[in-house]
Backbone and ligand atoms as CSV (ligand in chain L), in Angstrom:
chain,resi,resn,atom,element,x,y,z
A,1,UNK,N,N,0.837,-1.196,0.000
A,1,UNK,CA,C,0.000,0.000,0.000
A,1,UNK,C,C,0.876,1.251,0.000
A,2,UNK,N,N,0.192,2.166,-0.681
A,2,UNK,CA,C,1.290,3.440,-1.003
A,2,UNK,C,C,1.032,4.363,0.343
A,3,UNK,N,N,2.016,5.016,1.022
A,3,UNK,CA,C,2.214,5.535,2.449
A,3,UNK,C,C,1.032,6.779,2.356
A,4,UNK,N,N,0.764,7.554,1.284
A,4,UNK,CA,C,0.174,8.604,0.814
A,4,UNK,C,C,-1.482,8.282,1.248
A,5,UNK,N,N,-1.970,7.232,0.508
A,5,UNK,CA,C,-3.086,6.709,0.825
A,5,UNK,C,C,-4.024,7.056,2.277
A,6,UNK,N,N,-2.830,6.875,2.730
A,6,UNK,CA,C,-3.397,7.110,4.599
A,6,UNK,C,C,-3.142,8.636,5.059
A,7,UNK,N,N,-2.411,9.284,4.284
A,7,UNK,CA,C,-2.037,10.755,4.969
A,7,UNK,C,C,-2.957,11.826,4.106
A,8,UNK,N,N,-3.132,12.414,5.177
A,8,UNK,CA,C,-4.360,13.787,4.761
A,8,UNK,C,C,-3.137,15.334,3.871
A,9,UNK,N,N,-3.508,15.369,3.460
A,9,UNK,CA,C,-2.799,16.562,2.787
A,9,UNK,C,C,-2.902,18.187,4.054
A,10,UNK,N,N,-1.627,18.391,4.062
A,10,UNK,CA,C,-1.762,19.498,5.538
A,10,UNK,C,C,-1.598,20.371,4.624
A,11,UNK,N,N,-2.259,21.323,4.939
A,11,UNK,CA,C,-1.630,23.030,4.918
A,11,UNK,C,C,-1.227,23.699,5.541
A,12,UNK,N,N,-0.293,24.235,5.387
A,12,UNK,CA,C,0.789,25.327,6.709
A,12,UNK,C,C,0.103,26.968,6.282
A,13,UNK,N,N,-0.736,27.312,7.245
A,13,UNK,CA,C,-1.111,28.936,7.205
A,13,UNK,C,C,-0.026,29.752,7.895
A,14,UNK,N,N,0.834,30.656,7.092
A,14,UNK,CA,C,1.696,31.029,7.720
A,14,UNK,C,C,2.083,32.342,6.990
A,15,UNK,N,N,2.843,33.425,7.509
A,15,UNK,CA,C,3.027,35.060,6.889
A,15,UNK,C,C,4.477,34.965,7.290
A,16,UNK,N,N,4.872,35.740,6.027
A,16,UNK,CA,C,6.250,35.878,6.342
A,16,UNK,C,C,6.418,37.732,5.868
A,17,UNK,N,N,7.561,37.759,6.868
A,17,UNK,CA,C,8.084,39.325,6.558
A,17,UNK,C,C,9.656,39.370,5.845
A,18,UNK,N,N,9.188,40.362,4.506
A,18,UNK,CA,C,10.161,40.681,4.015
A,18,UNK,C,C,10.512,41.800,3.988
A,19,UNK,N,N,12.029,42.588,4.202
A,19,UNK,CA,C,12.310,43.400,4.357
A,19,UNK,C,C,12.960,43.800,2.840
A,20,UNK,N,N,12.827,45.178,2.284
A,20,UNK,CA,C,12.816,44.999,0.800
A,20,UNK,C,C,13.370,47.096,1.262
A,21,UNK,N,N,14.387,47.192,0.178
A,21,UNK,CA,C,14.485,48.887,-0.215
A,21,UNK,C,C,14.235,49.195,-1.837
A,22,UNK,N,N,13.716,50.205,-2.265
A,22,UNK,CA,C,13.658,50.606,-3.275
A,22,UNK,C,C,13.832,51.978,-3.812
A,23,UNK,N,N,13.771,52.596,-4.744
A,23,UNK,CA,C,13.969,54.252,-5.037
A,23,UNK,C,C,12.801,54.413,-5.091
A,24,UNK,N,N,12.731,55.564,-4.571
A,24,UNK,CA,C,11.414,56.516,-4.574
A,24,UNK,C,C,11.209,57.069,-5.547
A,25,UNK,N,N,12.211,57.444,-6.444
A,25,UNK,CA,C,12.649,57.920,-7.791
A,25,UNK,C,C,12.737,59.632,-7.490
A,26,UNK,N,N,12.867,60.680,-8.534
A,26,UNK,CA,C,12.861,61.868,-8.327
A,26,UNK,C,C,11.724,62.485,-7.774
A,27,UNK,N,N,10.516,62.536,-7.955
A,27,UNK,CA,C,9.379,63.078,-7.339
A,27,UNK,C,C,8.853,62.590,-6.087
A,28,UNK,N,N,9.046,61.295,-5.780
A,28,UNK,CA,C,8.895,60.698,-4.329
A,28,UNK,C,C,10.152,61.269,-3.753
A,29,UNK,N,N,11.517,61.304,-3.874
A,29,UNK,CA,C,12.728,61.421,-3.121
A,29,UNK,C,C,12.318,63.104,-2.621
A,30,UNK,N,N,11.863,64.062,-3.413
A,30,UNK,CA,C,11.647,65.632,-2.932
A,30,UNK,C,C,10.541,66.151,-2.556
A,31,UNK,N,N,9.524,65.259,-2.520
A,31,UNK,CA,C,8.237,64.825,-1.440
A,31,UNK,C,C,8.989,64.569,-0.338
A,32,UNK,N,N,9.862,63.303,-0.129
A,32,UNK,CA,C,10.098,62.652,1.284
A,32,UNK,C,C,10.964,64.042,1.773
A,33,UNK,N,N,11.807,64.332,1.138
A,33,UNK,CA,C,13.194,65.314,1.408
A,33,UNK,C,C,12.300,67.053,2.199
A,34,UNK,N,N,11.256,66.822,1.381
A,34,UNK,CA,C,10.263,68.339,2.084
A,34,UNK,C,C,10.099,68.117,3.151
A,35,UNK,N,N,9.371,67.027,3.218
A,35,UNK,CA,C,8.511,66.552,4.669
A,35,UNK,C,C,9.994,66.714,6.166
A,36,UNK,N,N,10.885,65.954,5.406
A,36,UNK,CA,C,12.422,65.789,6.360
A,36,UNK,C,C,13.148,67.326,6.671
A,37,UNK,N,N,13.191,67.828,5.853
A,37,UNK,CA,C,13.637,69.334,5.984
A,37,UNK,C,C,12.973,70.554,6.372
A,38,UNK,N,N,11.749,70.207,6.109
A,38,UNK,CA,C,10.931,71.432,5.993
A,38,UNK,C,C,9.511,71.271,6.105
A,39,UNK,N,N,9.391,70.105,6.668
A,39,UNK,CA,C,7.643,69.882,7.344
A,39,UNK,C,C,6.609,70.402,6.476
A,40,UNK,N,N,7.207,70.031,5.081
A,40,UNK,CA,C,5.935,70.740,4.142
A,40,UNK,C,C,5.634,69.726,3.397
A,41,UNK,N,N,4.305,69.972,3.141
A,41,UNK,CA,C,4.094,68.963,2.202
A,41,UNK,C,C,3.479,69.214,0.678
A,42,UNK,N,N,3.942,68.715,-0.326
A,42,UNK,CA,C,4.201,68.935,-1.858
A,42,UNK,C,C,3.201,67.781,-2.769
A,43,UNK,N,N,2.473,68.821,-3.909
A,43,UNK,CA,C,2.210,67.938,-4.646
A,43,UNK,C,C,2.459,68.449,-5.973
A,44,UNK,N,N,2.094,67.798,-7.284
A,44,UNK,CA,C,2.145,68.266,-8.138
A,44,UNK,C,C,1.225,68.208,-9.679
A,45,UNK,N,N,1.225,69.244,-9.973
A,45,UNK,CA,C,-0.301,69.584,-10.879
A,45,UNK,C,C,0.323,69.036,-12.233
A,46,UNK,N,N,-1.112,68.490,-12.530
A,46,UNK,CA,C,-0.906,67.538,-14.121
A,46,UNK,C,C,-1.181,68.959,-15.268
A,47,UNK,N,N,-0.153,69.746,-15.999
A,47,UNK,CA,C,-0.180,70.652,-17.306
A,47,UNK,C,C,-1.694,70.615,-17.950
A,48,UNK,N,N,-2.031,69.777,-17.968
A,48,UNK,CA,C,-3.439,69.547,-18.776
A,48,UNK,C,C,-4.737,69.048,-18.233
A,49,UNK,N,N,-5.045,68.697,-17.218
A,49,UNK,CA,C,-6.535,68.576,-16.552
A,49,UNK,C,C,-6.504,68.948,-14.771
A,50,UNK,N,N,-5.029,69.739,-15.207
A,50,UNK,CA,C,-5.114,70.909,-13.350
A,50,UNK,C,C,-5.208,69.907,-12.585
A,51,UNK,N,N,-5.550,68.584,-11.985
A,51,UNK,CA,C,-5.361,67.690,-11.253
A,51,UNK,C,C,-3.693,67.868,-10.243
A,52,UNK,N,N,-4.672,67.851,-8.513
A,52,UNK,CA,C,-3.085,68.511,-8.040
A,52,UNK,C,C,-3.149,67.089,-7.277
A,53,UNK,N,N,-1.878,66.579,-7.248
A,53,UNK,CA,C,-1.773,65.356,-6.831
A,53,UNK,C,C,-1.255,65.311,-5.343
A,54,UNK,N,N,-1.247,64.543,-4.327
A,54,UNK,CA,C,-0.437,64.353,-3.047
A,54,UNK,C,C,-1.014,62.323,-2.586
A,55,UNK,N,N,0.198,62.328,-2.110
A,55,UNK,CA,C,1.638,62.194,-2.533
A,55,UNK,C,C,1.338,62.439,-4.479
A,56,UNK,N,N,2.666,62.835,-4.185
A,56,UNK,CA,C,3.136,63.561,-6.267
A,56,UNK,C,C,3.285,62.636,-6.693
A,57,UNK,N,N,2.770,62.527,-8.331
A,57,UNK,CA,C,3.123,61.581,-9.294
A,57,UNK,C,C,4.149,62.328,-10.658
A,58,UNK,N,N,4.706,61.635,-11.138
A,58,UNK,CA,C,5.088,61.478,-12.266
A,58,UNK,C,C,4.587,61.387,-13.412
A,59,UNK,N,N,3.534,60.669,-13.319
A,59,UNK,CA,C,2.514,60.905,-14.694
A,59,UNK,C,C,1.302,60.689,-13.952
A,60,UNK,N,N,-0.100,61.413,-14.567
A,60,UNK,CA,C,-1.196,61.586,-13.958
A,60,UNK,C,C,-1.843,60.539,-14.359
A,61,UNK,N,N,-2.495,60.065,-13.560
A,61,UNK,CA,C,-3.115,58.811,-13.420
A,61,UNK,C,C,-4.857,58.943,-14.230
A,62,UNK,N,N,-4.753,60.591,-14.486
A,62,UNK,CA,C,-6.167,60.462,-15.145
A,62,UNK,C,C,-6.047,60.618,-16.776
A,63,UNK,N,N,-5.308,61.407,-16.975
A,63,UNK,CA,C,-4.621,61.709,-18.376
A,63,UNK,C,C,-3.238,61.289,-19.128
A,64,UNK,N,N,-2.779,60.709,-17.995
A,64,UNK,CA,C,-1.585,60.503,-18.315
A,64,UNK,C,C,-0.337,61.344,-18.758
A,65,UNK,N,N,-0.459,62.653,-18.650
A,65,UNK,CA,C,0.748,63.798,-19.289
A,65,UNK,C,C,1.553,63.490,-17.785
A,66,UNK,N,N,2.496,63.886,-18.851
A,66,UNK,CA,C,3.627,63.893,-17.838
A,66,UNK,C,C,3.969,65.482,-16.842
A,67,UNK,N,N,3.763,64.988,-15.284
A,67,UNK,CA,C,3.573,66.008,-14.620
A,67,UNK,C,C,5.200,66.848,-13.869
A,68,UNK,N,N,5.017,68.130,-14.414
A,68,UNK,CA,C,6.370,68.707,-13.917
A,68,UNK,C,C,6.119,69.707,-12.790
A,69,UNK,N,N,5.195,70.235,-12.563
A,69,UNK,CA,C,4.276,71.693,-12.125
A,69,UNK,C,C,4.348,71.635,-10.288
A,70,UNK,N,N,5.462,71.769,-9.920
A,70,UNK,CA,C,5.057,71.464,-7.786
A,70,UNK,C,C,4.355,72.236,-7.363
A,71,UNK,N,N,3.660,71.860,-6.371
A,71,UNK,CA,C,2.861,72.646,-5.544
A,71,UNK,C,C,2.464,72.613,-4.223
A,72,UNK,N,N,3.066,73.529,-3.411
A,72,UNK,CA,C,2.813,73.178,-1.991
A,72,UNK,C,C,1.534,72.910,-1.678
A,73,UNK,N,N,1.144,72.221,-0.828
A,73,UNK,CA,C,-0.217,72.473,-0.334
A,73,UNK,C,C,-0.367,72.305,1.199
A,74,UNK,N,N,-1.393,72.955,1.685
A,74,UNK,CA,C,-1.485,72.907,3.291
A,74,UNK,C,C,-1.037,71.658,3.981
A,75,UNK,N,N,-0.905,71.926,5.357
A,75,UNK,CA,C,-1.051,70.653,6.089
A,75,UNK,C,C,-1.987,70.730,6.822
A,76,UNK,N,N,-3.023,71.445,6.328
A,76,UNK,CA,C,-4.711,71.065,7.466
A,76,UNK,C,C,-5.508,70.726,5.782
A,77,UNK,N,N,-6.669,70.019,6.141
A,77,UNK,CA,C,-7.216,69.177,4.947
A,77,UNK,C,C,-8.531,68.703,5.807
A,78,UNK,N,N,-9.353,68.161,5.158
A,78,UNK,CA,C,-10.451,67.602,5.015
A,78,UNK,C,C,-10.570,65.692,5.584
A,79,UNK,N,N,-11.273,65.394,5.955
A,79,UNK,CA,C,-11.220,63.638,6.167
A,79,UNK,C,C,-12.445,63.580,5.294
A,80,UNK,N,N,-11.967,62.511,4.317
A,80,UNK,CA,C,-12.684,62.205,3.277
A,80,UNK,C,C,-13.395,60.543,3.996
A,81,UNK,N,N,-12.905,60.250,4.329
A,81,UNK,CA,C,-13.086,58.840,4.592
A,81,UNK,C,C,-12.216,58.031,5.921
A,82,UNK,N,N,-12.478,57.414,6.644
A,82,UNK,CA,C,-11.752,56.599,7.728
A,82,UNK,C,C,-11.953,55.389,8.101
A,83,UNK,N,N,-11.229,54.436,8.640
A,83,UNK,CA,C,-11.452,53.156,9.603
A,83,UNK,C,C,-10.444,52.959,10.651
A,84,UNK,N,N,-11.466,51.874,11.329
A,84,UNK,CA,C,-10.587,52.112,12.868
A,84,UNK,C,C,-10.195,50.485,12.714
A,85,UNK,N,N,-8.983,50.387,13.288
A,85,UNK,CA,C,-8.646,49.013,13.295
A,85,UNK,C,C,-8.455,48.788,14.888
A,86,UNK,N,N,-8.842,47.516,14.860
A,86,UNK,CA,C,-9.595,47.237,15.886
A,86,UNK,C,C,-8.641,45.342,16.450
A,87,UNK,N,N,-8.178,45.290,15.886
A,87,UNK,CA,C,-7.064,43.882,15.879
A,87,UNK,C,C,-5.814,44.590,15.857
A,88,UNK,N,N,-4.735,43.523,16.439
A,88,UNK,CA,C,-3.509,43.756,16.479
A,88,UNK,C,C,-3.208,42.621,15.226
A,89,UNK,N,N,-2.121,43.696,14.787
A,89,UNK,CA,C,-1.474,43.166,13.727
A,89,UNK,C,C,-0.064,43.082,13.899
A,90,UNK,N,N,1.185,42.630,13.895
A,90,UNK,CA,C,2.607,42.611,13.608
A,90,UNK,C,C,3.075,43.464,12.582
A,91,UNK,N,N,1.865,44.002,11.429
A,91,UNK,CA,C,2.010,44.283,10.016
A,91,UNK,C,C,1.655,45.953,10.510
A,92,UNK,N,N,0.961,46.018,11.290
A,92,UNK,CA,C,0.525,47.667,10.963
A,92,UNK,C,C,1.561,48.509,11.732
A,93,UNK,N,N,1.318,49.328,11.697
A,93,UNK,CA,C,2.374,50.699,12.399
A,93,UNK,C,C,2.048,51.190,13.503
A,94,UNK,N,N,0.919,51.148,13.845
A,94,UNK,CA,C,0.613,51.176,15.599
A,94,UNK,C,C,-0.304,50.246,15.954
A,95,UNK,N,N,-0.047,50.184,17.356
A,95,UNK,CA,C,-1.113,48.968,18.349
A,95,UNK,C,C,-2.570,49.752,18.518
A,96,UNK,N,N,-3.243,48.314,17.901
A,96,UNK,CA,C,-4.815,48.636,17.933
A,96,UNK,C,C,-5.205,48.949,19.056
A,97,UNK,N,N,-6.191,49.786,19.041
A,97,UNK,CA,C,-7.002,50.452,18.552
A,97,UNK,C,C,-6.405,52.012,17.688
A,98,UNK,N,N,-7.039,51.615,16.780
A,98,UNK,CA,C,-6.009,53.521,16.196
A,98,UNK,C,C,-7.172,53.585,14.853
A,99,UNK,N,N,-6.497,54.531,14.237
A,99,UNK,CA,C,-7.659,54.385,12.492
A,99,UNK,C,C,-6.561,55.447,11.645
A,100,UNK,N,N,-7.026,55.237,10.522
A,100,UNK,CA,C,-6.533,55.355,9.128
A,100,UNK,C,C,-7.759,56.345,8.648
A,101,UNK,N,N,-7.033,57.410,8.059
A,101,UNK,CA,C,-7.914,58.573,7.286
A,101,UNK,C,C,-7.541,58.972,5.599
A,102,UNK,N,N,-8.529,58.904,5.056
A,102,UNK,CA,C,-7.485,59.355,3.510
A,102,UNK,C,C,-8.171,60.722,4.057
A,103,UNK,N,N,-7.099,61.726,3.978
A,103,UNK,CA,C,-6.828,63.686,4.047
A,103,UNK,C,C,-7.154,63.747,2.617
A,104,UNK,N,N,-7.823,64.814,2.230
A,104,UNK,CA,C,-7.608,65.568,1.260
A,104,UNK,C,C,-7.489,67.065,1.803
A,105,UNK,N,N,-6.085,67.295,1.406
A,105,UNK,CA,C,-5.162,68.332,1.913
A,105,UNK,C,C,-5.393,69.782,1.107
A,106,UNK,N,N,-6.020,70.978,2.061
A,106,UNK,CA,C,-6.213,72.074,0.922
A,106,UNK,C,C,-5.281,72.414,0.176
A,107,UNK,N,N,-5.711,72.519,-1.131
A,107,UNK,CA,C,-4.837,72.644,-2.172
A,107,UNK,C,C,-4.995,71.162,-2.900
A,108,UNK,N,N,-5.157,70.280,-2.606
A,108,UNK,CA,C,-5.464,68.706,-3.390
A,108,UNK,C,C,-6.332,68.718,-3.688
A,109,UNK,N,N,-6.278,67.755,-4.627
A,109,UNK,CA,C,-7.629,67.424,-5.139
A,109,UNK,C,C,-7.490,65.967,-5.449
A,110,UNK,N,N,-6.361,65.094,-4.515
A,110,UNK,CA,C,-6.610,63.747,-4.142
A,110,UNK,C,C,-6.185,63.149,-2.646
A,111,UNK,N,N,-6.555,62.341,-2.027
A,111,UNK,CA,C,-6.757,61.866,-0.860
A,111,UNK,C,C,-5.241,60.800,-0.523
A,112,UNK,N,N,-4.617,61.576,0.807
A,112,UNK,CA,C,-3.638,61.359,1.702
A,112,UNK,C,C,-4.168,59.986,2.259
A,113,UNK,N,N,-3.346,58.600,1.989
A,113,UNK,CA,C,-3.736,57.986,3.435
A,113,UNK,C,C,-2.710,57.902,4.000
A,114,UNK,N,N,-3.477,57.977,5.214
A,114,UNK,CA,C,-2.792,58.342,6.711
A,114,UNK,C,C,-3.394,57.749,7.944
A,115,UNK,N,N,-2.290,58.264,9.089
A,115,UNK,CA,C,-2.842,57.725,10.889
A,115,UNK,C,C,-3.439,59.012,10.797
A,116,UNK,N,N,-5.004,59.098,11.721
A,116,UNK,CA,C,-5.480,59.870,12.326
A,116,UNK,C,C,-4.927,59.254,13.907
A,117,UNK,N,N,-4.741,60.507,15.066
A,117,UNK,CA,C,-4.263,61.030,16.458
A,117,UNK,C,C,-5.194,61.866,16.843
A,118,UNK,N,N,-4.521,61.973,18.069
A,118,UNK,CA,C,-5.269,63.050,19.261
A,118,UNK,C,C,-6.783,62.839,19.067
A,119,UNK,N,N,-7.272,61.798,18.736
A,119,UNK,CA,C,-8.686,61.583,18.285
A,119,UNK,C,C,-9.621,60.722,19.172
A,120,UNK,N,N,-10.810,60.795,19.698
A,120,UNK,CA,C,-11.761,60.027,20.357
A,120,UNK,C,C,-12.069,58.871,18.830
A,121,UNK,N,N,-11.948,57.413,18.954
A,121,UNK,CA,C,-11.971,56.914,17.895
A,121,UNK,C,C,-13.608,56.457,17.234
A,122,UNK,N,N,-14.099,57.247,18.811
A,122,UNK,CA,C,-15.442,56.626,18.193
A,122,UNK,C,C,-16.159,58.515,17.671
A,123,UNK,N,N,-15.400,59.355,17.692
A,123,UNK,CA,C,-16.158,60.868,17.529
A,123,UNK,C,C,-15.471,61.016,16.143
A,124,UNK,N,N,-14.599,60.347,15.354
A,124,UNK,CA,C,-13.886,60.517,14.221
A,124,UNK,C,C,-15.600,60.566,13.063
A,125,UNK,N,N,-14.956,61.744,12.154
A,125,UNK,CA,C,-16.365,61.740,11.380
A,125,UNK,C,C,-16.059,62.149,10.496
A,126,UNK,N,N,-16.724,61.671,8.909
A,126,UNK,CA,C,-16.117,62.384,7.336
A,126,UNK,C,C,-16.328,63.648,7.620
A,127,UNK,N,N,-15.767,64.567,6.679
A,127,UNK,CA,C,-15.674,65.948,6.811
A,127,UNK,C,C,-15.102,66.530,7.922
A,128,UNK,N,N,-14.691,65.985,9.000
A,128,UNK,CA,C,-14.206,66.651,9.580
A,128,UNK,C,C,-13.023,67.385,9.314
A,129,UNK,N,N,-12.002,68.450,9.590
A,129,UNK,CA,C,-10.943,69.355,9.763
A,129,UNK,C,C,-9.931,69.029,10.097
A,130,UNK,N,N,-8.627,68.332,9.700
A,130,UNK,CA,C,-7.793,68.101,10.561
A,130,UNK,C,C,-6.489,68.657,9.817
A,131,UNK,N,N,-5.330,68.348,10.690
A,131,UNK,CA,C,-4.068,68.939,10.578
A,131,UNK,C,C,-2.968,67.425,11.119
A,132,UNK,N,N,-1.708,67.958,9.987
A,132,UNK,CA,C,-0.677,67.019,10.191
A,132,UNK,C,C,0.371,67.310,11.529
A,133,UNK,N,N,0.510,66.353,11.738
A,133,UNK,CA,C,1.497,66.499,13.261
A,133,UNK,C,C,2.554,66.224,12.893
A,134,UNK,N,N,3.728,67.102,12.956
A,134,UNK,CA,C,5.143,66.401,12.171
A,134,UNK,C,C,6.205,65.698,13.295
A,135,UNK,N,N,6.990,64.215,13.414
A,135,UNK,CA,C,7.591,63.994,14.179
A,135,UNK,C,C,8.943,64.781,14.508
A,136,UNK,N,N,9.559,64.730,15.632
A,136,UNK,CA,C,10.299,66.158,15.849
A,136,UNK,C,C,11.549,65.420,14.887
A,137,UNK,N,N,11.746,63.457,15.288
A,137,UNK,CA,C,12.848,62.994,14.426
A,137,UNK,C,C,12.497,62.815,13.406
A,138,UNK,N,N,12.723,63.333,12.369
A,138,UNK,CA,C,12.324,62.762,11.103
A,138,UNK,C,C,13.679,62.001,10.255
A,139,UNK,N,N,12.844,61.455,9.463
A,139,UNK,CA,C,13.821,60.362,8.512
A,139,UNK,C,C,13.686,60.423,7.059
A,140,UNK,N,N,12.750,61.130,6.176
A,140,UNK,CA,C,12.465,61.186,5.227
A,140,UNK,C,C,11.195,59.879,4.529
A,141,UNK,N,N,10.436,59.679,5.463
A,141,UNK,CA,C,9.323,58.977,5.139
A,141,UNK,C,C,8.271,59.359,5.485
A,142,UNK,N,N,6.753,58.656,4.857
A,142,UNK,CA,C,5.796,58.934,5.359
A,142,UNK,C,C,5.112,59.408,6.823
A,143,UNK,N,N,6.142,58.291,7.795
A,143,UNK,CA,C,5.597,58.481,9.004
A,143,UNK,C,C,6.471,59.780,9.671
A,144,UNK,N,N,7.298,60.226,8.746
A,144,UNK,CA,C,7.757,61.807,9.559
A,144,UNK,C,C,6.270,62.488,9.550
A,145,UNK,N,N,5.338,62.477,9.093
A,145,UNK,CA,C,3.810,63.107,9.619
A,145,UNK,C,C,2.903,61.943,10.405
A,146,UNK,N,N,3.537,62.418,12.013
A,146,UNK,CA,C,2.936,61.500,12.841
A,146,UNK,C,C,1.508,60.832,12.389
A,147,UNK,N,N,0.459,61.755,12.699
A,147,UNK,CA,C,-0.779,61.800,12.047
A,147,UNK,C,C,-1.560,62.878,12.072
A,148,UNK,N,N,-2.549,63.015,11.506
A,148,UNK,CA,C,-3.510,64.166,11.382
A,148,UNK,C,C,-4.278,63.879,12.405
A,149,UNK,N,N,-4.592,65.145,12.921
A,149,UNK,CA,C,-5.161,65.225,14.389
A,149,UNK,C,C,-6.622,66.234,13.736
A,150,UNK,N,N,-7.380,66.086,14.750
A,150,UNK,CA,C,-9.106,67.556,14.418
A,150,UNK,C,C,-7.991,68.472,14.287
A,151,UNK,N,N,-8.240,69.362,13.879
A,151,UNK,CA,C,-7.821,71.130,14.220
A,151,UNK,C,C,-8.818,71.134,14.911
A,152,UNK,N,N,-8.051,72.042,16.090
A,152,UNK,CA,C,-9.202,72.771,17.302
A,152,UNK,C,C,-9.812,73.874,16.399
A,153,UNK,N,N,-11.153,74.023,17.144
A,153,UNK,CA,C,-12.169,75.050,16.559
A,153,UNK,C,C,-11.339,76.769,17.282
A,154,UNK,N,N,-11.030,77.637,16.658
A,154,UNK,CA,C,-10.810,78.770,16.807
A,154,UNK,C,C,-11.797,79.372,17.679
L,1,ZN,ZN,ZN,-3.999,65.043,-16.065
C-alpha cells in the first residue's frame, strides 16, 4: 500500500516578513526630502486637466501627461473617509485600537492615506478638519507626519 493513501494533505497557514528597499525615484525622493527638511508637504499639478496630486506623481493617473508643475499644499485638509482598526497586527504601524484617514489636503484634489491622532476613535467623522502632526525625528518617510489630528475650533 502506497504511504500517501493514509495521509491527509496538511496546509501550513503562515506570513512571512520581508524586508525589501527601493527608489522613490525623483518626485517621491523631494516629497520625502520636504517633509524631512521642511515639514511641508508637496504635490504636483498635471499641465493639462489641473489635477493637483499628493503624494506627487510622475505621470497623472487620469490623463496621463507627464507632470512637472510642484505645488505646496497645506497641512490642514479635510477627512474624506476613515477606519478604525480594531485587531492587532505585527504588520501595521501602531497597536490597535487607532484608524486610518485618507486627508484631502487644501490645495489637493486627491486623498492622503494616513494615521489619524489626538482623536476620540469613536467621535472621528467624514468631513471633519484636521491637521498634520510632524515627528520632531524625522527620517524622510511617510511616518515623519505622525498623524492628522481635528484642528481645534478657533
Ligand atoms: Zn492630467
Amino acid at each position: 500500500m502506497d504511504w500517501k493513501e493514509d495521509v491527509k494533505e496538511m496546509v501550513y497557514q503562515g506570513r512571512i516578513k520581508v524586508p525589501y528597499t527601493w527608489t522613490v525615484g525623483e518626485v517621491g525622493s523631494r516629497f520625502f526630502i520636504e517633509l524631512r527638511d521642511n515639514k511641508k508637504i508637496w504635490g504636483d499639478k498635471c499641465p493639462r486637466c489641473g489635477t493637483v496630486f499628493v503624494p506627487p506623481r510622475k505621470v497623472c493617473s487620469k490623463c496621463y501627461s507627464n507632470i512637472g508643475e510642484w505645488v505646496e499644499v497645506g497641512t490642514k485638509g479635510t477627512l474624506l473617509t476613515f477606519t478604525v482598526v480594531r485587531y492587532k497586527n505585527d504588520l501595521q504601524p501602531r497597536d490597535a485600537p487607532f484608524a486610518y484617514g485618507i486627508i484631502k489636503l487644501d490645495g489637493a484634489d486627491t486623498g492622503l492615506l494616513h494615521l489619524l491622532g489626538e482623536v476620540d476613535l469613536e467621535q472621528i467623522k467624514i468631513g471633519m478638519q484636521v491637521e498634520a502632526v510632524f515627528e520632531e525625528d524625522r527620517k524622510g518617510e511617510i511616518l515623519d507626519i505622525k498623524y492628522f489630528r481635528p484642528l481645534k475650533e478657533a
